[in-house]
TORZADO-218965 format. One record per residue (C-alpha): residue in three letters; z, x, y. Coordinates in steps of 0.25 Angstrom, whole numbers, plus 5000, padded with zeros to 4 digits. Example, Ala and Ser with C-alpha at 12.3 -4.5 7.8 and 13.67 -1.06 7.14 Angstrom:
! TORZADO-218965
ALA503150494982/SER502950554996/
***
This chain:
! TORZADO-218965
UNK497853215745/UNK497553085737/UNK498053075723/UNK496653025718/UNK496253165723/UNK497353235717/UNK496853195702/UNK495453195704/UNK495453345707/UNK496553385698/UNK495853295687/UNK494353365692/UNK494953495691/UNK495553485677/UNK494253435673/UNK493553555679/UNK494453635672/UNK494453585660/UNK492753605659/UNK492753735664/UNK493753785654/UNK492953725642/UNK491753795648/UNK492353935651/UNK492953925636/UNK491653875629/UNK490953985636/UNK491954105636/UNK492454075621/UNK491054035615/UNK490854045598/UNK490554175594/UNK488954165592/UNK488654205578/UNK487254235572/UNK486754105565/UNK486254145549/UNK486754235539/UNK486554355534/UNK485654385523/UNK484754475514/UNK484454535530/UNK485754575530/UNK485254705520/UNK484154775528/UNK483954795543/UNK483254705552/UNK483054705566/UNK482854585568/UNK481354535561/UNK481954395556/UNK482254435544/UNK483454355544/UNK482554205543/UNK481954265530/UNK483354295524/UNK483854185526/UNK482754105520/UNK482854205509/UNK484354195508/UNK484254055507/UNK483254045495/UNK484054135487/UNK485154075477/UNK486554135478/UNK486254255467/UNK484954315471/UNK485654325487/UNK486554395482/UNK485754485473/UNK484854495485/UNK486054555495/UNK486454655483/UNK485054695483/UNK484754695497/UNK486154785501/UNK485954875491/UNK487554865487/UNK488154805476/UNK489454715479/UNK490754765476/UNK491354655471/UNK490954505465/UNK492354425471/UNK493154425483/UNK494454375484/UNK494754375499/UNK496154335502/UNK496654295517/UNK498054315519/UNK498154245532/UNK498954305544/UNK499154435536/UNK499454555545/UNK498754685539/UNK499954745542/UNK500654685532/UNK499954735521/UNK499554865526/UNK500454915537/UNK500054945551/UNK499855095558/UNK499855175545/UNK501255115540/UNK501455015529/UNK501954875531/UNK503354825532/UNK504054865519/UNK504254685517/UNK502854665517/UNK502454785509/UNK503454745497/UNK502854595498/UNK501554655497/UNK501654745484/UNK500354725476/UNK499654735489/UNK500254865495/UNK500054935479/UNK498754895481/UNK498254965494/UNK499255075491/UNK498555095476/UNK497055095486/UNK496554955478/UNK496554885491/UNK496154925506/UNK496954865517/UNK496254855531/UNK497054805545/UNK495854725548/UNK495754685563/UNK495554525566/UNK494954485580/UNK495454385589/UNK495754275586/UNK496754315574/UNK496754165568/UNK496254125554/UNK494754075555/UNK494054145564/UNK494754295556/UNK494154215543/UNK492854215550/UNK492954365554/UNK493154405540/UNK492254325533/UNK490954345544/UNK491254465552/UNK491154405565/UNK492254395575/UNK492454245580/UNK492654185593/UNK493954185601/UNK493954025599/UNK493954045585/UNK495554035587/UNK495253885590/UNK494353855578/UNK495353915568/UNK495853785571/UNK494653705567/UNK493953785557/UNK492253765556/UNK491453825546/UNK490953945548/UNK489453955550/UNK489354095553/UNK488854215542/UNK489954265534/UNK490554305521/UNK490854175512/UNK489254115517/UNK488754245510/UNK489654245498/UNK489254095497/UNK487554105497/UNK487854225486/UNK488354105476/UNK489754165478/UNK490854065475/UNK492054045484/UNK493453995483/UNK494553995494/UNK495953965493/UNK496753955507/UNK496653925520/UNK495653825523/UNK494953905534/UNK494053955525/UNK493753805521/UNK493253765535/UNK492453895537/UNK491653885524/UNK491653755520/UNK490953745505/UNK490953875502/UNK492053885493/UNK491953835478/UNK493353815478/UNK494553795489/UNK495853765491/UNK496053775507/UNK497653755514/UNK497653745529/UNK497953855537/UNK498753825549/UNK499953745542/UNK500753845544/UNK502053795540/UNK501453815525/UNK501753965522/UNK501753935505/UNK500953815500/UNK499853855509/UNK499654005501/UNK500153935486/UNK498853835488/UNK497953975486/UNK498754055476/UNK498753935467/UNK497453945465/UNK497254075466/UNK497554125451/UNK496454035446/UNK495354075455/UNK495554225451/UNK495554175437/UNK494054105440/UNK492754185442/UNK492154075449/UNK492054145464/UNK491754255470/UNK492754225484/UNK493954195484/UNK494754165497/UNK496154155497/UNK496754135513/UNK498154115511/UNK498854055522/UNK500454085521/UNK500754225526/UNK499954165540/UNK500854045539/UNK502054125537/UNK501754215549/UNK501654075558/UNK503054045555/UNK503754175554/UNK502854275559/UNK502754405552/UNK504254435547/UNK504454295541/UNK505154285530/UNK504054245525/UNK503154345527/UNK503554445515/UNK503354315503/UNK502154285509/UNK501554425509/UNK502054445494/UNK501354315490/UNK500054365496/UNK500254515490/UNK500454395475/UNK498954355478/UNK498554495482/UNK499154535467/UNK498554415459/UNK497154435464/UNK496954585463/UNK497654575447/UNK496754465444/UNK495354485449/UNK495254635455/UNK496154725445/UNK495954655433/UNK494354665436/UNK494454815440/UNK493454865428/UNK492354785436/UNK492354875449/UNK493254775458/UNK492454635458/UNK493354565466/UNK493854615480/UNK494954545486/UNK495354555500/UNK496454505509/UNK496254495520/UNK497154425532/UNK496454345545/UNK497454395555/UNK498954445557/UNK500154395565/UNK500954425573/UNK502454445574/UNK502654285575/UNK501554285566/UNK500554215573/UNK499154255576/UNK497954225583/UNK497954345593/UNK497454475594/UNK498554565590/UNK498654675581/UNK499554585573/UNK498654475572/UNK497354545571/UNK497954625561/UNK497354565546/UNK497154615534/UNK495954665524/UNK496454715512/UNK495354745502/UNK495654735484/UNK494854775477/UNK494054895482/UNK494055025476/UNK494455125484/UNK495055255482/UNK496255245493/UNK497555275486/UNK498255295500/UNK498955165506/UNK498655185520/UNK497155225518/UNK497355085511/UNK497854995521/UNK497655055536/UNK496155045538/UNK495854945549/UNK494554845550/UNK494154735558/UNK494154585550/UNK492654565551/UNK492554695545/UNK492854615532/UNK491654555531/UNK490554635529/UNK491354725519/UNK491454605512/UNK490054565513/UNK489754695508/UNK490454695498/UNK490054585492/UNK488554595494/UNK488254505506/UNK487554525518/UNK488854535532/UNK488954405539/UNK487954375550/UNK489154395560/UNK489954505555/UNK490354615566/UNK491254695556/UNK491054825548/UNK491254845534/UNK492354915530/UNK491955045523/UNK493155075513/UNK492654945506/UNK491255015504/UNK491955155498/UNK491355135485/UNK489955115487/UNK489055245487/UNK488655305500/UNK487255225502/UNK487955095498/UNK489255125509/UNK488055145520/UNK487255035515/UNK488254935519/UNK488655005531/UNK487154975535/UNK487354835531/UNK488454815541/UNK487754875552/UNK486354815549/UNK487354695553/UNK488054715564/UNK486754765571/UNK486154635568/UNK487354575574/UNK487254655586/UNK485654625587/UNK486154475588/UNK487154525599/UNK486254605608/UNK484854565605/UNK484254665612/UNK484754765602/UNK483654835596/UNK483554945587/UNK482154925580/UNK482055055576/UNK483155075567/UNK482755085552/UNK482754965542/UNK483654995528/UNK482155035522/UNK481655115533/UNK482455235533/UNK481655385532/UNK482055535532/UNK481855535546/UNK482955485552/UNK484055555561/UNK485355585553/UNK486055615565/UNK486755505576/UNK486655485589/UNK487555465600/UNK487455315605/UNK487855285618/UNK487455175629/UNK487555025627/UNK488154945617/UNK486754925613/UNK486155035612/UNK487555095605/UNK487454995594/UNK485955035591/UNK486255185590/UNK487455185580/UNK486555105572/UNK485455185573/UNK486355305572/UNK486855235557/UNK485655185551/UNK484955325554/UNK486155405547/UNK485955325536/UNK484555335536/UNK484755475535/UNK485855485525/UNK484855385515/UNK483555485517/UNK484555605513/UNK485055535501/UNK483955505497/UNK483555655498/UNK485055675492/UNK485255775505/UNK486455655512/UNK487755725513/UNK489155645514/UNK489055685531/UNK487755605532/UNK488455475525/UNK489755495534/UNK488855505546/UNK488055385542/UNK489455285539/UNK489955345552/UNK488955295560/UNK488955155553/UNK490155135554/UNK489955175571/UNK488955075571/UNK489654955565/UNK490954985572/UNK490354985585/UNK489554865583/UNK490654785576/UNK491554835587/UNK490454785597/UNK490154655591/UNK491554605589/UNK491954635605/UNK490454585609/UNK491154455619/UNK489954335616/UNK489054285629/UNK489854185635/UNK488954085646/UNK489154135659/UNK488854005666/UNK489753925657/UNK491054015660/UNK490654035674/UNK490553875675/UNK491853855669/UNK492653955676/UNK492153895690/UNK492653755686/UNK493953805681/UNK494053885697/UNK493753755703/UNK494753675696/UNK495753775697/UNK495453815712/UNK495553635715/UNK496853645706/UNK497453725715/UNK496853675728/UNK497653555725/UNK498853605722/UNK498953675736/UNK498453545743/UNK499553495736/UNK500653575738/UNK500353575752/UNK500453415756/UNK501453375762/UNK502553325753/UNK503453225759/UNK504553255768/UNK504053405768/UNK502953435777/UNK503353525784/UNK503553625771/UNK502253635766/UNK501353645780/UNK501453725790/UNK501753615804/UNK500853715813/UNK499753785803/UNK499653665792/UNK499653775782/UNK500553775768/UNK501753875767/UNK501753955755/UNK503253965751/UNK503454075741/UNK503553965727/UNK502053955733/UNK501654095734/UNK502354135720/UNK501654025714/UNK500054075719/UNK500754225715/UNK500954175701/UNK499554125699/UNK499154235705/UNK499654335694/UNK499454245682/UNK498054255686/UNK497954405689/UNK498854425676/UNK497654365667/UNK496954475668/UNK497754575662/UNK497654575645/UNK498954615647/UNK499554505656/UNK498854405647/UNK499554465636/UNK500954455643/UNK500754345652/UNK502054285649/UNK502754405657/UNK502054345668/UNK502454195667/UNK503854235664/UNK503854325678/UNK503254215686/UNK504354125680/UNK505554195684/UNK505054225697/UNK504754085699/UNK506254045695/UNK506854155706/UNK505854095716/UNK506653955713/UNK508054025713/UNK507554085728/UNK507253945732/UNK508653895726/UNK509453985732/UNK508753995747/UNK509753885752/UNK510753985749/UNK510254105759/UNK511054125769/UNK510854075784/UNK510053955781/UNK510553825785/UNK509653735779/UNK510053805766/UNK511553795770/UNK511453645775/UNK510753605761/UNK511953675755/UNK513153585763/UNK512253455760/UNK512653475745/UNK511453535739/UNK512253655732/UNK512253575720/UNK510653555718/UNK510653725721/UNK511553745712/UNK510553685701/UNK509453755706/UNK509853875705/UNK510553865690/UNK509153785687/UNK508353935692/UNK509354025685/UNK509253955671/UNK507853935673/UNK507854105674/UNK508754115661/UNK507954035654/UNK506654095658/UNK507254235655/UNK507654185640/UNK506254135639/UNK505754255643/UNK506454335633/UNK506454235623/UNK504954295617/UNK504254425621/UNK502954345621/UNK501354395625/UNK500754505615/UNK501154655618/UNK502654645618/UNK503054535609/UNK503854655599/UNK504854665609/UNK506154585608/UNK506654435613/UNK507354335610/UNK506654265599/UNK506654395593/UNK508054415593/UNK508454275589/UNK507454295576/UNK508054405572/UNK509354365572/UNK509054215566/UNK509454135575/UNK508154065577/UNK508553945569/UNK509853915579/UNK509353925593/UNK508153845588/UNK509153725584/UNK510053745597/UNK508953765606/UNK508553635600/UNK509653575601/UNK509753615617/UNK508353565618/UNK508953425614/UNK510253415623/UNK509553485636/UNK508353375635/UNK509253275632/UNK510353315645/UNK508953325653/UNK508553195650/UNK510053125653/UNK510253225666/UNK509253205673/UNK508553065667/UNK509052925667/UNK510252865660/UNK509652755657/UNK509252705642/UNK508052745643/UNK508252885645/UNK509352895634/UNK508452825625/UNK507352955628/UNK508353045627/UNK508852995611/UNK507452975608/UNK507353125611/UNK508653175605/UNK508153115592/UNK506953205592/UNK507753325598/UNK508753335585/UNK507553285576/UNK506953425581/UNK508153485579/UNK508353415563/UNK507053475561/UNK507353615565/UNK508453625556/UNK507753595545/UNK506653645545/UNK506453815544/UNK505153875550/UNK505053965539/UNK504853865529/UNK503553785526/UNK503453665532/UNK503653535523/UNK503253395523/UNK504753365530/UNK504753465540/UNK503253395545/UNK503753265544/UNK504953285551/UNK504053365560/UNK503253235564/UNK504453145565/UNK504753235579/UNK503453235584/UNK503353085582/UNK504853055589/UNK504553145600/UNK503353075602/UNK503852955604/UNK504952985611/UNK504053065622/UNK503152975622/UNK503952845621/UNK504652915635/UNK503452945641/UNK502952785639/UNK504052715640/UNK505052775649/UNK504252725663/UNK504352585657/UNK505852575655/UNK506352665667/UNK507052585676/UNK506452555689/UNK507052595702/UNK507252475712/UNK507452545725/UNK508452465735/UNK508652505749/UNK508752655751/UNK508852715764/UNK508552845759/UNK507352895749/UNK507752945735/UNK507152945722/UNK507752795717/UNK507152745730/UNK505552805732/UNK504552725728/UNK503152755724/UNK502352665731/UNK500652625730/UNK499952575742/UNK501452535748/UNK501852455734/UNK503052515727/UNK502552565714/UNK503852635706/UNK505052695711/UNK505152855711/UNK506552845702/UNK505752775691/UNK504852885689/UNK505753005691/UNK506552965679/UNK505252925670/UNK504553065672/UNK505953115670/UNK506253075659/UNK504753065653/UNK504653205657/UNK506053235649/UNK505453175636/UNK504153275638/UNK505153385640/UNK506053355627/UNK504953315617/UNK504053435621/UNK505453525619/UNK505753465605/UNK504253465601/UNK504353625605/UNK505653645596/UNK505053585585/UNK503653655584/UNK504153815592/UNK504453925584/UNK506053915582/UNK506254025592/UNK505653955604/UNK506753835604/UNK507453925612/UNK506353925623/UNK506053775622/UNK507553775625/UNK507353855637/UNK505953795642/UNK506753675643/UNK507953725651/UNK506853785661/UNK506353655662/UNK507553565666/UNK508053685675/UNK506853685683/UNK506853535682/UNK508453535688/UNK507953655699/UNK506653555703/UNK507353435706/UNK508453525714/UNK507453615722/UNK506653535735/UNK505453485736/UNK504553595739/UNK503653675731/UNK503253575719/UNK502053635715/UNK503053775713/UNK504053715704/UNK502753655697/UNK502253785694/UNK503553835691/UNK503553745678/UNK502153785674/UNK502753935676/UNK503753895666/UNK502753815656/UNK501853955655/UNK503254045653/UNK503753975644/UNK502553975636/UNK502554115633/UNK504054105631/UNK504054035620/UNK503054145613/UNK501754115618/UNK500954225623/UNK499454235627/UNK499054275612/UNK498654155602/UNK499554225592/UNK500754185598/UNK500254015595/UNK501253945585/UNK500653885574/UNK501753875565/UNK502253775574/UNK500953695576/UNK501153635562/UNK502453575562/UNK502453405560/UNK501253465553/UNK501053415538/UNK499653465538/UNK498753535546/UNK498253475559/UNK497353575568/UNK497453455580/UNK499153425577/UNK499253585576/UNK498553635586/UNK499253515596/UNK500653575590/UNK500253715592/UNK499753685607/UNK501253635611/UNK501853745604/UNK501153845611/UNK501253765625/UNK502653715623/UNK503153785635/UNK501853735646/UNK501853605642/UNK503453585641/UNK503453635658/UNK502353545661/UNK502953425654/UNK504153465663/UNK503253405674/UNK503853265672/UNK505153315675/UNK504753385688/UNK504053275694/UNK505453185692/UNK506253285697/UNK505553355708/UNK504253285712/UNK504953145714/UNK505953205724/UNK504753235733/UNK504453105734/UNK506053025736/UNK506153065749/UNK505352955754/UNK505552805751/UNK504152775745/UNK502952885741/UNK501452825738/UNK501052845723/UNK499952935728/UNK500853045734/UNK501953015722/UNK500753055712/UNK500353175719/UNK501953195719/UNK502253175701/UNK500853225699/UNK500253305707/UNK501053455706/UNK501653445694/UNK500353415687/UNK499553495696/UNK500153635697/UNK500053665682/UNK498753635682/UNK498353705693/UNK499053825689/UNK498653835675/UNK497053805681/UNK497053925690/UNK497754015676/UNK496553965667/UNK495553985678/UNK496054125682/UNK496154165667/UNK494454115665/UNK494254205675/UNK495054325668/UNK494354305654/UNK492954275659/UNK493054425666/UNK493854495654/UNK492954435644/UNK492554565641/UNK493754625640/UNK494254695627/UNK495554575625/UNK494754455630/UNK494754395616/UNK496354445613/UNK496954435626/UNK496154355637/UNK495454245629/UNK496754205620/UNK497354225634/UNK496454085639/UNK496554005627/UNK498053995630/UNK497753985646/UNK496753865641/UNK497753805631/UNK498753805645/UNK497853745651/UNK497853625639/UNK499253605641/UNK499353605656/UNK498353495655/UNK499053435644/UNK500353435651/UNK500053395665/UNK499253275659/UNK500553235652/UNK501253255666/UNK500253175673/UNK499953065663/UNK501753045663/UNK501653015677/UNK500652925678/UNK501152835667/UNK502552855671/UNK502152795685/UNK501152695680/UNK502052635672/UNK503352635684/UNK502252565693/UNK501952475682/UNK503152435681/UNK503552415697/UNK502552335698/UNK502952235688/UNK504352245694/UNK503952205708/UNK502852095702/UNK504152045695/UNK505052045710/
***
């Protein structure tokens, strides 16, 4: 097969690829529609849908600030409870650590760092709730749940790194057309959401996580004055530190406690100042705390575990008469509940969007009448919400606020059927209790039965149709997903093709391995068939919640068998009765086995540490390892530093083992030392657990600039100054005498560009290495150590093994690249994503130098195995082609580019299709959005870096040789 054939179909199918992926994504992970306008004055009395909401809204617009909100009181009937709202986010704040989990108190530490609080709840002056997040557990899209009620897209996870303003109904809009004045303090977040809002301001960025002090001292130093001032109504306070802590230390940092004991500080400077003090005046201001989501035990988030999704609501200021801590601090809600029991409470109309339920404990005080009435306004609500949903909803004969008569039933009926008709009957059942309850008050013949009936079958009603609404999966175009699933089949299905046409051309000197002489047909040797079985399984596997959870037992399974399979080969030229084997053996090849098999066995010592090293995915990672140990013993610190330290000496005995001893390469290799103890000088100076200073940034930068240029000074200069081969005479063909040749003309010899994609490849190597010491959690220099031990041992058993079975030994690395991804903590959860890491160098905040930092910690392991290419094609592709005295360029090409680069691709194109197919049919299934679809972001983000690290691959090789042709020819012009 042509060489110009070869790229224009893998080049057609990666374009194919690329397009239906962008269409399956747009289609499968569309923006949550949301209903356009906001709510109110219609918000207060039924409507079935008469287009009332164009007269409100012209009337709502006409008003000024005061006579709205004089109009809402008059309109719901209830007077507010409170004037002021303080709302404080303590971000990243587990519930559990304020109010225990499963009916026992928290941990003794946190429970003394928080004492004010704790006297609070346990005295009943405040409420605590466990309230639940949704998926995605990140900082703006949780915001947008609390302050609108609605439950965002899954791609929300990607615009909490590009904020927009927020268009949609909710809580601060209506607060702001009923002339309330607003001030926030904190994270910047709220900035971007509501631009203009806010009278005063002081925002800090969120994501420098580094910052765990001066980022929570810019709101408390302005927090004294403000309570001192009567000039707003909100005040938000988002205090950014413990989240930060979390990042760096997860949940037992040392940190951890201070933190906590600073927040419980605020807690106790707000409630003396403005809620105690004020105590006469029936509670005007309310504070609540809330937190956006939790952490887990690294103290990361973003997930869907209980951990993460576990945040707080903990209400001061109500009256209530719970003297008992745990009636205090064990409810549990869900975080768009938040909203309309705000909106109640103050006296505005529920956002537009809202899908949660108030919550009732916050409405104990009101009378009977007034705890129905806003149990009437919720559902009026959600059934407008569900009326938008299904808009062949009716129930047109239900009574308006002002129609109810003596008539009506006061007994429920049992609902049944559709989802539809469900809905409709426990309204019908509530409106009509209440009906009944209102005409026997008004004949003052109710009874307590007939007002528990009637809050009972509310409440039926909005759980339901909240529990309803917030699962309800959007329309997604069939014809769009259909489209893009087909192109990715067909360029997965051409990937593969070419692969087997491939693998079965003749290479030279070996025709008669790879067809049979009689049938023509390809002989599938074992590599093969375990190869297709692998595929095989990865792709049944993905449809297992469980197995996506845990994939990483799977890669780590398919690893060592893959490493036993090598050692069979090894040692097949030692079975007995086999004279071939035993003719090998007399002609002095005992020493190549020898290396072969030591290079199998360390590759299987190492892949066992690695495997022990974290106990990653999501159900199990309470269980023991390595990293576990080492933390609790403190020796993180010292296996950092001499992990670092064998980092440096193995790269640099690679480079002078197997490279050239020529100036050149000793001028790549001090270039490299320099950065490698620079890493190491920063290392050991600079503590994790501190926040990060002007020095430790600057220092920072001074790496990533060295390394640069040292990579890429190798990477364009090394072709130009390699020594070119002038081959003499030899009567036999080896590496220092094959020529390339183009259309008979010598072009470059085969020496020249062994040692430059060697050596280049060897820089790629050691900078992507030092680059991962720098920016991994301390605990993972050990398995950046150990990735590069797999890589040169693998690299020693390729260049001793035969030539058969390339495109094997490709996959093999790409096997290694995916298990060591997981070795180094990963899993398929976006919990488990470091963003600590992603801001070192970082002076301030960056969401493109981030996001790049974060992307190569998270795919350290991939891209370092694919970089590895460079190596393999030195070592293992060019001994295909010195056994014969000249090879065309065509055939070479095919040779440097066409399996190393083609067998990831391929392989990782048949995943990501497989996996569109799996979500596409479990996108009804009740973990799509916490399992599967986090699941395919990651399998997408894969596919970046596969592309991303074969094009690097690619674009070496085709300088490196350009360049050596460039130069030959000048040569023999010269001659």
């Amino acid at each position: 097969m042509k060489l110009s054939i070869i790229i224009t179909v893998i080049i057609s199918a990666v374009i194919l690829q690329i397009i239906g992926l962008s269409l399956f994504i747009f289609g499968f992970f569309p923006v949550k529609p949301a209903l356009s306008g906001v709510s109110g004055p219609e918000s207060f009395y039924y409507d079935d849908g008469g287009g009332s909401d164009s007269v409100a809204n012209h009337t709502r617009a006409s008003m000024p600030p005061h006579l709205l909100k004089s109009l809402y009181q008059e309109l719901s009937g209830i007077h507010p409870s409170f004037e002021r709202l303080i709302l404080m986010v303590i971000d990243g704040l587990p519930a559990e650590f304020v109010l225990g989990k499963d009916g026992q108190p928290p941990r003794e530490d946190f429970r003394e760092a928080m004492p004010y609080t704790q006297a609070l709840l346990s005295n009943g002056m405040a409420t605590g709730y466990h309230a639940k997040a949704a998926p995605p557990t990140v900082t703006m899209p949780r915001l947008k749940a609390m302050v609108s009620g609605a439950i965002g897209g899954f791609l929300d996870v990607a615009f909490n790194f590009n904020t927009q303003a927020m268009l949609d109904d909710n809580l601060l809009g209506q607060f702001f057309r009923i002339g309330w004045k607003m001030v926030m303090l904190g994270d910047e977040t709220w900035l971007k959401l509501f631009p203009g809002l806010f009278t005063r301001h002081d925002g800090v960025s969120s994501f420098y996580v580094k910052d765990t002090v001066q980022v929570d001292q810019n709101v408390s130093r302005h927090l004294e004055n403000e309570l001192n001032r009567d000039d707003w109504n909100l005040l938000i306070l988002h205090y950014l530190g413990l989240d930060h802590v979390g990042h760096i230390g997860g949940r037992n940092s040392i940190l951890m406690a201070p933190k906590l004991k600073e927040m419980d500080e605020v807690v106790k400077m707000i409630h003396l100042s403005t809620i105690q003090t004020r105590d006469n005046d029936q509670g005007k201001t309310l504070l609540v705390v809330v937190s956006d989501h939790g952490m887990t035990e690294n103290g990361n988030h973003g997930g869907s575990s209980y951990e993460e999704t576990d945040s707080l609501a903990l209400f001061v200021g109500l009256k209530n008469d719970l003297s008992d801590y745990a009636a205090s601090s064990c409810n549990s809600i869900y975080q768009v509940d938040i909203a309309p029991t705000l909106a109640l409470l103050f006296g505005v109309p529920i956002p537009k969007n809202n899908v949660g339920v108030l919550i009732s404990e916050a409405f104990d005080l009101l009378t009977d009448d007034k705890q129905l009435r806003v149990l009437e306004l919720n559902s009026w609500q959600l059934l407008r919400l569900i009326q938008a949903q299904l808009p062949g909803l009716s129930c047109r004969n239900l009574p308006s606020h002002d129609g109810f008569t003596d008539g009506l039933a006061s007994t429920t009926v049992e609902c049944s059927g559709s989802m539809e008709k469900m809905l409709c009957c426990l309204y019908m059942n509530a409106i009509n209790l209440h009906s009944s309850w209102k005409s026997k008050s008004l004949s003052r013949s109710k009874s307590r039965d007939d007002y528990s009936c009637t809050v009972a079958a509310y409440h039926q009603f909005l759980k339901t149709a909240s529990e309803w609404l917030s699962r309800r999966v959007t329309d997604k175009p069939v014809g769009l997903l259909a489209f893009g699933i087909v192109a990715m089949a067909i360029s997965s299905l051409t990937l593969l093709g070419l692969m087997i046409c491939m693998s079965t051309e003749d290479q030279p000197g070996e025709n008669q391995r790879l067809c049979n002489s009689s049938t023509g047909l390809h002989k599938w040797s074992v590599n093969e068939i375990f190869l297709l079985g692998v595929m095989l399984i990865l792709v049944m596997s993905m449809a297992s919640s469980s197995m996506v959870e845990e994939e990483q037992y799977i890669w780590h399974f398919v690893l060592s068998t893959s490493y036993v399979l090598f050692l069979r080969k090894a040692v097949q030229p030692l079975a007995p009765g086999s004279a071939k084997s035993f003719f090998k053996l007399m002609k002095g090849q005992t020493e190549r086995l020898d290396f072969r098999i030591s290079s199998i066995i360390l590759l299987l010592i190492s892949g066992r540490i690695l495997r022990s090293w974290h106990q990653g995915g999501v159900n199990w990672t309470y269980l023991p390892d390595i990293s576990k140990w080492l933390e609790r013993v403190n020796h993180v610190r010292s296996i950092q530093l001499a992990s670092g330290l064998l980092v440096i000496s193995l790269s640099i005995f690679a480079l002078f083992l197997f490279g050239s001893r020529r100036k050149i390469t000793q001028l790549v290799g001090f270039c490299f030392l320099i950065c490698g103890f620079l890493v190491l000088w920063h290392l050991y100076h600079n503590n994790a657990f501190v926040s990060a200073s002007c020095d430790a940034a600057i220092q920072a930068q001074i790496i990533y600039a060295i390394l640069g240029i040292a990579t890429i000074g190798t990477f364009v200069a090394l072709p130009w100054f390699i020594p070119l081969w002038s081959p003499g005479t030899c009567s036999k063909p080896n590496v220092k005498s094959t020529l390339v040749t183009f259309d008979g003309q010598c072009i470059f010899s085969l020496v020249e560009f062994r040692e430059s994609s060697y050596l280049i490849g060897l820089a790629y190597i050691i900078c992507w290495c030092l680059l991962q010491l720098l920016l991994q959690q301390p605990i993972n220099s050990m398995p950046i150590l150990l990735l590069l031990v797999q890589i040169l041992s693998s690299m020693l058993y390729f260049s001793c093994s035969g030539l058969q079975h390339i495109e094997v030994e490709v996959a093999l690395l790409y096997y290694m690249g995916m298990a060591g991804h997981f070795a180094l903590g990963n899993s398929n959860t976006l919990a488990t994503i470091d963003v600590a890491g992603a801001f070192i160098g970082l002076s301030s905040h960056s969401m493109f130098l981030s996001g790049i930092l974060m992307f190569i910690i998270t795919y350290a392991s991939p891209m370092l195995f694919l970089l590895s290419m460079l190596m393999y094609i030195s070592v293992k592709c060019t001994s295909y082609l010195a056994n014969h005295q000249n090879v065309d360029s065509g055939h070479f090409a095919k040779m440097i580019l066409g399996f190393p680069c083609l067998v990831p691709v391929g392989l990782n194109s048949i995943l990501l299709t497989s996996y569109t197919i799996v979500l596409l049919l479990m996108r009804n299934h009740l973990f799509v959005w916490s399992v599967f679809s986090p699941k395919y972001l990651y399998v997408c983000a894969t596919t970046v870096c596969i592309y991303v690290g074969v094009f690097v691959v690619a674009a070496t090789e085709i300088y490196t040789c350009w360049v050596l042709a460039l130069r030959r020819k000048k040569q023999i012009s010269i001659r």
